[in-house]
C-alpha positions in Angstrom: 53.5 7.2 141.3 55.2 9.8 139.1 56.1 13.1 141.2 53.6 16.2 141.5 55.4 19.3 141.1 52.7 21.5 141.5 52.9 22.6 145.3 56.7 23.4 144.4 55.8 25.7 141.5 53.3 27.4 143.5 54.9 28.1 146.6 58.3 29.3 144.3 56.2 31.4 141.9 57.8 29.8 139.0 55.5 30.6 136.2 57.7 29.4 133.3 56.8 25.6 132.2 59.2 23.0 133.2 61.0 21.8 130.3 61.9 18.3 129.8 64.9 16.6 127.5 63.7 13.1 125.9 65.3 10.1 124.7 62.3 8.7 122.4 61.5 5.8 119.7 58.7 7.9 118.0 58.1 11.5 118.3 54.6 12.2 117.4 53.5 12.8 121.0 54.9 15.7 121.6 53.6 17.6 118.3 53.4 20.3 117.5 57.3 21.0 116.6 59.5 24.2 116.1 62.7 24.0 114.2 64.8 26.6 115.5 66.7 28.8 113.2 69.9 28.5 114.7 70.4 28.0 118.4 68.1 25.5 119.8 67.2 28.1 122.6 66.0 30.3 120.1 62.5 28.2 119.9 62.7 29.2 123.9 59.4 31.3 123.8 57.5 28.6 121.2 58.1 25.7 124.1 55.7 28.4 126.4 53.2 27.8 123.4 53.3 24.3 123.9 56.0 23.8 120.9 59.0 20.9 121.5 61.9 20.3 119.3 62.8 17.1 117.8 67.0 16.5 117.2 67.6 13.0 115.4 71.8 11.9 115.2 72.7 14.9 112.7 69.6 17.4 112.2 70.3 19.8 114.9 70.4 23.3 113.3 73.0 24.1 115.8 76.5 22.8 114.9 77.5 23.0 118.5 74.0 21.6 119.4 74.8 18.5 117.0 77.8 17.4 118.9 76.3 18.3 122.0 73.4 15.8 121.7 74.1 13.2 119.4 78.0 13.2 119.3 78.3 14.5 115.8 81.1 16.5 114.8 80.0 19.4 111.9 81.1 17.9 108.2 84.1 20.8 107.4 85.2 19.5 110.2 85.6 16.1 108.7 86.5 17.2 105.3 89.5 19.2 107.3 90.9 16.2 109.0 93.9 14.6 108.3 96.3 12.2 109.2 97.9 14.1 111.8 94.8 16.3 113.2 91.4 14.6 115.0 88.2 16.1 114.1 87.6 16.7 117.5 90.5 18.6 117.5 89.6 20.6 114.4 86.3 21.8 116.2 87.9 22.5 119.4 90.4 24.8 117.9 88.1 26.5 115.5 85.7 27.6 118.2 88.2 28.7 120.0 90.0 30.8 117.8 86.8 32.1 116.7 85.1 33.2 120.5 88.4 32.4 123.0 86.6 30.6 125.3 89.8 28.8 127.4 93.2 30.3 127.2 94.8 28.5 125.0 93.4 25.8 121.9 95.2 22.9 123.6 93.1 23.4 127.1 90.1 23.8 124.6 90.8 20.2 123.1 91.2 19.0 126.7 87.9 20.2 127.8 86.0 18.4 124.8 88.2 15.5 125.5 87.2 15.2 129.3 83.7 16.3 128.6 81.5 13.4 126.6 78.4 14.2 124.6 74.7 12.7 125.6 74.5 10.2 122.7 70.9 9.2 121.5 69.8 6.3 122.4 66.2 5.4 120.9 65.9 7.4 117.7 65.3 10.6 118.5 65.7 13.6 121.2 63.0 15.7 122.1 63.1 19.1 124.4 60.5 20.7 125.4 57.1 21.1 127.6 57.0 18.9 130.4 54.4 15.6 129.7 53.5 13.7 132.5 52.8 10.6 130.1 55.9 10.5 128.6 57.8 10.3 132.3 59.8 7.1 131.1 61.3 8.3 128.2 62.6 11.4 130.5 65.9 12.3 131.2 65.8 15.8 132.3 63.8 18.4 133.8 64.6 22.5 133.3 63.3 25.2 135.2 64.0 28.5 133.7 63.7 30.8 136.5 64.9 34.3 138.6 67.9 34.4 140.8 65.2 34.2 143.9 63.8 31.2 142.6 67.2 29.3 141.8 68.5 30.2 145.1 65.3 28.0 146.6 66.0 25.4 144.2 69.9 25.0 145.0 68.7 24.8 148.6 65.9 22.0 147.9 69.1 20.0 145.6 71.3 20.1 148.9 68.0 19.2 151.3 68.8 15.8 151.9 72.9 16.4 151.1 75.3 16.8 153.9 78.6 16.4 152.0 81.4 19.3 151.0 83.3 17.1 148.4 79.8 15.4 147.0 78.0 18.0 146.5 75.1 17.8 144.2 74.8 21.0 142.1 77.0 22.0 139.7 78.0 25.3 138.0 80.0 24.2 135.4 81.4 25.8 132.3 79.9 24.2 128.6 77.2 25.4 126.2 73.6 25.6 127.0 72.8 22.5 125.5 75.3 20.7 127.0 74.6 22.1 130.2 70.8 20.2 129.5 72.0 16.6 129.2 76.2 16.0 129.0 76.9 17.5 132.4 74.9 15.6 134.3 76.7 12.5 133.1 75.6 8.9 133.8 71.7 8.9 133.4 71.7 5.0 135.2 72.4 6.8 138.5 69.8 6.8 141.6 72.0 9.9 142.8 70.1 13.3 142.6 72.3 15.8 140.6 71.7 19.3 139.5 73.0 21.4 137.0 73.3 25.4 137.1 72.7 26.6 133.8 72.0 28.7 130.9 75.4 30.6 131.7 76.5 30.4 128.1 76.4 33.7 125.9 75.8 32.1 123.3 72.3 31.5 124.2 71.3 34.3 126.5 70.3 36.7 124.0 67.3 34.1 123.6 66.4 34.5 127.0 65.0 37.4 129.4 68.2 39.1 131.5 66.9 37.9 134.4 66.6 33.6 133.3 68.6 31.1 134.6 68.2 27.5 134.3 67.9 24.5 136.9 68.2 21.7 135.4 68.1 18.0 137.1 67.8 14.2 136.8 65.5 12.4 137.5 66.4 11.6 140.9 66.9 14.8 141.6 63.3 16.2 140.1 61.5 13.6 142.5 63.4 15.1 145.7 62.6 18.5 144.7 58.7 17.3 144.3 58.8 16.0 148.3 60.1 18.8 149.8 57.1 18.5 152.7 55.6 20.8 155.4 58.9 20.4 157.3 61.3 22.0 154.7 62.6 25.6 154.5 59.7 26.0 151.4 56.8 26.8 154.5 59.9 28.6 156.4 59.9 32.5 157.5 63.0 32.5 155.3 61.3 32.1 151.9 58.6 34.0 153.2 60.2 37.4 153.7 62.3 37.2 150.8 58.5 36.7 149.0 56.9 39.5 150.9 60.0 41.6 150.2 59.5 40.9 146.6 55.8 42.2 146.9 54.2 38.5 146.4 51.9 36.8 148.4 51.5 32.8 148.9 48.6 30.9 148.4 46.6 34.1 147.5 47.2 34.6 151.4 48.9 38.1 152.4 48.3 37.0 156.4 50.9 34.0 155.5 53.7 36.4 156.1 
């Protein structure tokens, strides 16, 4: 039985649709596509439309977006290569000369070095709305959502967590679309993991000021889907913070 996030949504408000990241043989089920102009986020209001994208090894518009999912390194890069200088290397040091993102272009190397891209697997990757009938081809679920809403879902990722050095959320540094699929690692894993995101400038100016993203494996979305009676989500504690907000639950003022 496939998880039912719907009491979840409901009782967090979250409005935005759940966007999922897809390792897939054959597209067409998730037509119609956008192709974003630059960024892939910029398509970030089409996927509320019911829009996906579709990224095969080398089409991403995004340079930083190709490497990101698929592993492949932009073509001056290649071209500029030499005996003496990796094209990894090349790209590392180019970005940051061009938006000093680490401190110096060696740590920048480092980083890219220590931090492997999601390589596709069956064909194609697809991001966007959430569909239920495409569950096995799933390898991540986002929810874009307020600073309210994030700090419920951090606490649903640590519910069943009672380790300080495994902890299962992370806030990491990276791009937006790496932040989607690379940071969560090895998608063989039965361990729930979560990843704090869309903290990249970059790709902000796509999104409203007050978006973040939650994004989580598949592990993790089917913890976050049982959070029962017994959790912190029918608590007094969510509950004020909601009736501070001004909302109601369930339609049900008296709830408070």
């Amino acid at each position: 039985m496939k998880p039912d996030p719907s009491q979840l949504l409901e009782i967090a408000g979250i409005k935005t649709p759940l966007i999922g990241f897809y390792d897939v043989p054959d597209p067409k089920p998730f037509e119609p596509f956008c192709t974003p102009k630059r960024c892939i986020f910029g398509c970030y209001e089409n996927w509320a439309k019911g829009e996906s994208i579709c990224i095969s090894e080398g089409t991403c518009s995004c340079q930083g977006g190709g490497y990101w999912i698929g592993g492949v390194v932009p073509g001056w890069v290649v071209k500029s290569a030499g005996p003496d200088s990796a094209p990894l290397e090349i790209f590392a040091n180019g970005l940051n000369q061009r938006e000093g993102l680490k401190s110096s272009d060696e740590l920048m190397y480092q980083w890219f070095e220590n931090l492997k891209p999601y390589m596709i697997e069956n064909g194609y990757v697809v991001i966007g709305p959430f569909k239920d009938d495409q569950y096995e081809h799933l390898k991540t679920v986002t929810f874009y959502v307020n600073p309210d809403q994030l700090s419920l879902l951090i606490i649903g990722a640590e519910y069943n967590n009672a380790s300080i050095k495994g902890n299962p959320v992370t806030a990491a540094f990276g791009s937006g679309c790496g932040q989607i699929a690379a940071l969560l690692g090895d998608f063989g894993t039965d361990i729930p993991k979560a990843v704090v995101g869309a903290t990249d400038i970059a790709m902000r100016e796509h999104l409203p000021p007050d978006i973040l993203a939650f994004t989580v494996n598949k592990p993790m979305y089917k913890q976050l889907c049982e959070l029962d009676e017994n959790s912190f989500l029918y608590k007094p504690f969510w509950r004020r913070l909601k009736k501070v907000r001004g909302e109601v639950i369930n339609g049900d003022q008296s709830a408070y």
